[in-house]
C-alpha positions as CSV (number, residue, x, y, z in Angstrom):
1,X,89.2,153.7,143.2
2,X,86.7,156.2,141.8
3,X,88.4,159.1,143.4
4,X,86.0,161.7,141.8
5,X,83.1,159.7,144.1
6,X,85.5,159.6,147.3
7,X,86.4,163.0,147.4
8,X,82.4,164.4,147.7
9,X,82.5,162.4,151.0
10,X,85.9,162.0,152.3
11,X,89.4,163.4,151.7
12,X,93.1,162.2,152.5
13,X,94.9,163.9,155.5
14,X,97.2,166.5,154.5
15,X,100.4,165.0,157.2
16,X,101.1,161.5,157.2
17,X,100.2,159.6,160.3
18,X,100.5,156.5,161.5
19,X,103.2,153.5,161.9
20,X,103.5,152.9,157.7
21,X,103.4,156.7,157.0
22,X,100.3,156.4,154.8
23,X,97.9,159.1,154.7
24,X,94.5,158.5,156.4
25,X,91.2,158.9,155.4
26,X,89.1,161.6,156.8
27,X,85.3,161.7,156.7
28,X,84.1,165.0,155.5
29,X,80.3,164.4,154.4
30,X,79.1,161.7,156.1
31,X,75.8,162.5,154.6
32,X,76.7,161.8,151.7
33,X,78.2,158.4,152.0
34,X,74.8,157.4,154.1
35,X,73.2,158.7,150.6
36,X,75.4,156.6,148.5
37,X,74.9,153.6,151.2
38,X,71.2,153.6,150.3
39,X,71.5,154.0,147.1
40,X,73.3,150.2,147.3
41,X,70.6,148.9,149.4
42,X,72.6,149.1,152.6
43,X,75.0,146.7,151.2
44,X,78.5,147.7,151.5
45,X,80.0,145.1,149.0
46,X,77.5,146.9,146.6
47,X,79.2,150.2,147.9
48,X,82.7,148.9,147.4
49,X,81.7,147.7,143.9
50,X,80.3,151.4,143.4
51,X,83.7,153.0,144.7
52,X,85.9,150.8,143.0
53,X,87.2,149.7,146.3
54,X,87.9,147.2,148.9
55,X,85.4,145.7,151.0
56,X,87.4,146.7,153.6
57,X,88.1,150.1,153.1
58,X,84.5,150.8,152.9
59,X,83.9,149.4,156.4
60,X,86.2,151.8,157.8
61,X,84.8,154.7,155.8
62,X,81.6,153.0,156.9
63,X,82.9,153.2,160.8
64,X,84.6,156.4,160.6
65,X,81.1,157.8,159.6
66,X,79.0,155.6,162.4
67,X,77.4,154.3,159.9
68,X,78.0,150.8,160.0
69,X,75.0,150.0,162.5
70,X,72.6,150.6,159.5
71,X,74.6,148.7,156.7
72,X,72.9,145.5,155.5
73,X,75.6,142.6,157.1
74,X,74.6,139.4,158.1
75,X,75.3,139.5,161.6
76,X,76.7,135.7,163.2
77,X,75.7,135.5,166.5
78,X,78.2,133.9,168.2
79,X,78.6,130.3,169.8
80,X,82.0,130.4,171.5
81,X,85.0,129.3,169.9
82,X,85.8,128.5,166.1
83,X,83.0,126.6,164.4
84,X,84.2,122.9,163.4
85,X,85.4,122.6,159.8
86,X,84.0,119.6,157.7
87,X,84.1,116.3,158.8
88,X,86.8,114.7,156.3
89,X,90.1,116.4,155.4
90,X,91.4,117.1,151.6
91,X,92.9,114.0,151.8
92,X,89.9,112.1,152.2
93,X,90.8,111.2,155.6
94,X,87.9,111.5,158.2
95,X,88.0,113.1,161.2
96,X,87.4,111.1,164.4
97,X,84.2,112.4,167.0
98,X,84.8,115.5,169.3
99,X,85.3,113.6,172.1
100,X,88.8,112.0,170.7
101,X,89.9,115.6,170.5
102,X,93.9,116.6,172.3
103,X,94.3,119.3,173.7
104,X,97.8,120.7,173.7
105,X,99.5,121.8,176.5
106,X,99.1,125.5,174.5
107,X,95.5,125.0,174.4
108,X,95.1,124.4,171.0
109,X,92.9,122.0,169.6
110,X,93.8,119.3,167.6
111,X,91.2,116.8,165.9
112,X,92.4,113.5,165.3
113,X,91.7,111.1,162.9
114,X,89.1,107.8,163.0
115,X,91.4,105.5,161.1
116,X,94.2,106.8,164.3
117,X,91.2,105.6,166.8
118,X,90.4,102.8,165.4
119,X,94.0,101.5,164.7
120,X,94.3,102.3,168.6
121,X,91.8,100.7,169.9
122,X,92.8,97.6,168.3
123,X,96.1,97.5,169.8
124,X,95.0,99.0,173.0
125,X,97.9,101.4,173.1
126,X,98.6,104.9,171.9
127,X,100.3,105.2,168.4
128,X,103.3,106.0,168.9
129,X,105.8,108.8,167.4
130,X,106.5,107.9,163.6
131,X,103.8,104.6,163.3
132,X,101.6,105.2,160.5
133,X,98.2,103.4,159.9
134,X,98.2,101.4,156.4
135,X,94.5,101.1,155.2
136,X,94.6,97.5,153.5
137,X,92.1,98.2,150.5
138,X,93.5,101.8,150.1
139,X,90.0,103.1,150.9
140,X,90.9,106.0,153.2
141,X,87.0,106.0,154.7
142,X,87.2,102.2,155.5
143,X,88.3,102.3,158.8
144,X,87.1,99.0,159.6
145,X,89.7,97.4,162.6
146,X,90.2,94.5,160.0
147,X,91.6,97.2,157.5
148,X,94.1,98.7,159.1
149,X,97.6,98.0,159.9
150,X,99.5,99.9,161.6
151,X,103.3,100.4,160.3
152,X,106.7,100.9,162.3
153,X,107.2,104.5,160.0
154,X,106.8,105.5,156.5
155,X,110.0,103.8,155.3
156,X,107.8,100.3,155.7
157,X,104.6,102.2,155.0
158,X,106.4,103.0,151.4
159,X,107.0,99.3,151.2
160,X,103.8,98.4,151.1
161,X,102.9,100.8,148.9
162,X,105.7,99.5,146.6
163,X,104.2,95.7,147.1
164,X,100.9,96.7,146.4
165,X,102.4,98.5,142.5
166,X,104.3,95.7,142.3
167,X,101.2,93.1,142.6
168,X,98.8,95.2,140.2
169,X,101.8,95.5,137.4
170,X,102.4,91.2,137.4
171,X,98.3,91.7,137.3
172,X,99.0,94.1,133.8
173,X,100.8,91.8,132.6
174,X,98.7,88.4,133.0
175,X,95.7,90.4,131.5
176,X,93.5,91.2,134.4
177,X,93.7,94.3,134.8
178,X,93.3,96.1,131.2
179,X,94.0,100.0,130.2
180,X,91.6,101.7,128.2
181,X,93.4,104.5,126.1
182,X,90.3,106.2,125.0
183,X,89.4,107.2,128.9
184,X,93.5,106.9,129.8
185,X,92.4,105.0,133.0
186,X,92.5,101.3,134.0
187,X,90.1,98.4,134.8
188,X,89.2,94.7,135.8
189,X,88.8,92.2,132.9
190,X,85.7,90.1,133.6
């Protein structure tokens, strides 16, 4: 913090206050700090930057001084509730429409995935606790009916898996699929 800066516009109580018995920031000058405010074209992260400070800490010197109102910050208007993240998870699993969303008996939301849907609609039944949709081609947004399977639990969800390594090491070894140790990845012979 650029403490010589600070102190022309606020200063540190002399008592400690407060529940973590840290000393609080008092502003003296608030003229100042609207001076210094302008100088960073209203933009407090160019103030912080300025003050060798946190974004943060200049808000509430900011506030403290009611100057806040005229700092440049984009304002969000607001639309109610948390704005929906991005439509596939860092998985690469996608997330099924709004209208397949549960609500807990907390009131929490909880998105749900398409493969999930899909896999449900196809046995028209709920999944039930531990089942966990297989996608046949391993392509995680192919949620074709036809590509899914829908396993008793992860133990035989592994085994597939392990079938699946199995299968593509016999295809290693017969020569159709090739390594390439220049790019260190594999591929199809044709």
């Amino acid at each position: 913090m650029n403490m010589e800066l600070v102190t022309t516009f606020a200063e540190k109580q002399s008592h400690y206050t407060g529940a973590n018995n840290k000393r609080k920031w008092v502003i003296t000058n608030p003229k100042y700090l609207k001076t210094l405010l302008r100088k960073c074209e209203k933009k407090p992260a160019k103030l912080a930057k300025l003050l060798d400070t946190s974004y943060a800490t200049v808000k509430r010197w900011l506030v403290l001084a009611d100057l806040w109102d005229m700092a440049d910050v984009k304002k969000r208007a607001w639309k109610g509730g948390r704005k929906r993240s991005a439509t596939v998870d860092k998985f690469g699993y996608i997330y099924a429409d709004k209208v397949h969303d549960i609500i807990t008996e907390t009131g929490e939301v909880k998105r749900r995935f398409q493969h999930h849907v899909m896999a449900e609609a196809k046995m028209r039944r709920p999944l039930s606790d531990g089942e966990v949709v297989h996608h046949i081609d391993l392509d995680k947004s192919n949620n074709d009916p036809e590509n899914l399977v829908v396993c008793a639990d992860n133990k035989y969800h592994r085994e597939l898996y392990g079938q699946l390594e199995r299968i593509a090491g016999e295809l290693v070894r017969r020569g159709v699929i090739s390594f390439n140790h220049i790019k260190e990845e594999y591929f199809i012979k044709e």
